[in-house]
GUROPA-857031 format. One record per residue (C-alpha): x, y, z. Coordinates in steps of 0.5 Angstrom, whole numbers, plus 2048, in hexadecimal, padded with zeros to 3 digits. Layout:
REM residues N
XYZ ...
REM end
This chain:
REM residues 136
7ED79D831 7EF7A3830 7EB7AA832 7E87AD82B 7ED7B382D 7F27AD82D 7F07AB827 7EF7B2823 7F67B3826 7FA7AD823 7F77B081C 7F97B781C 7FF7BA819 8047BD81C 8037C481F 8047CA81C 8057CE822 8087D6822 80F7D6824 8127DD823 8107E3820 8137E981E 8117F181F 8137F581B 8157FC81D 81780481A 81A806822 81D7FF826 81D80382C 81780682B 8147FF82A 8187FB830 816800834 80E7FF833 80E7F8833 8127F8839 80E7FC83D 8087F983A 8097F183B 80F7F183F 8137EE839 81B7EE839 81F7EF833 8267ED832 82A7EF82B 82D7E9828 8317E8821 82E7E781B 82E7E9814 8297EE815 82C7F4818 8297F6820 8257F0820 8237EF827 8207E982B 8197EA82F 8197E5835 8117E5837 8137E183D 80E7DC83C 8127D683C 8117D0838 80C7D0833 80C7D7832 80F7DA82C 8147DF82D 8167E5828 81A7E8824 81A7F1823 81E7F381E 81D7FA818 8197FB814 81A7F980D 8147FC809 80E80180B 8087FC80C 80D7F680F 8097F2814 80A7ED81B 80C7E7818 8097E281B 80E7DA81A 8097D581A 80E7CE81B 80D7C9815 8117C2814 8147C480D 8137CC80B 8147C8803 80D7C4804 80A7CA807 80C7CF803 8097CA7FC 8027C8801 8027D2801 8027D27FA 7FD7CC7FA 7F87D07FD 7F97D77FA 7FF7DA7FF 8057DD7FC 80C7DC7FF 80F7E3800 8167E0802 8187D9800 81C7D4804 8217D7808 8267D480C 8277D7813 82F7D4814 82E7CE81A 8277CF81C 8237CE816 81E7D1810 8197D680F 8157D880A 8107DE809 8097DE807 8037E2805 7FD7DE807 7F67DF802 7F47E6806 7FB7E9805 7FD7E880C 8047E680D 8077E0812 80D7DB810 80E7D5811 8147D2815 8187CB815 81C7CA81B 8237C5818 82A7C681C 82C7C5814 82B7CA811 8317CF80E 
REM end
């Protein structure tokens, strides 16, 4: 007979668990330095359609996201943070449903998968993530 944990588990959905997150900056090596010299945090510039953008390796290992720094590209941008879900078209239509808006819709990330960005019912802005090794 299973335990009430095993039970509550079988029934649950699968979790939206955070799995990136983003922080805008106006001066990257300002930034680099201070997140460096405050958690230990290494950043590595990779090639992506953002210019400058650079990952942040927390050194957390599995099951700790790491990031993405990259220029801001308004004045009030916020941290983004990535909230992985199984279907980014789903759960955009479920954040409208309940009141959110969707700032940037689908989006392929070429051969990694799909993000959208949100803004929640208090103006708080997350994205959802869709891993999917198809995507172009």
């Amino acid at each position: 007979m299973p335990t009430r944990k095993q039970g509550h588990e079988a029934t649950k959905q699968q979790a939206a668990s955070l799995v990136w997150f983003e922080i805008p900056a106006d001066n990257l090596n300002r930034a680099k330095t201070f997140y460096g010299s405050l958690f230990g945090w290494t950043f590595d510039k990779i090639p992506t359609a953002v210019a400058d953008y650079w990952h942040i390796d927390t050194g957390g290992g599995d099951g700790t996201p790491d990031g993405g720094l990259l220029p801001r590209m308004h004045p009030r941008q916020p941290i983004t943070n990535y909230i992985s879900v199984p279907s980014v078209t789903d759960a955009t239509a479920k954040v409208e449903t309940l009141g959110g808006k969707i700032s940037k819709s689908k989006t392929a990330v070429p051969q990694m998968g799909y993000f959208a960005i949100c803004e929640d019912t208090e103006g708080n802005t997350f994205a959802l993530w869709e891993m999917n090794e198809r995507a172009k």
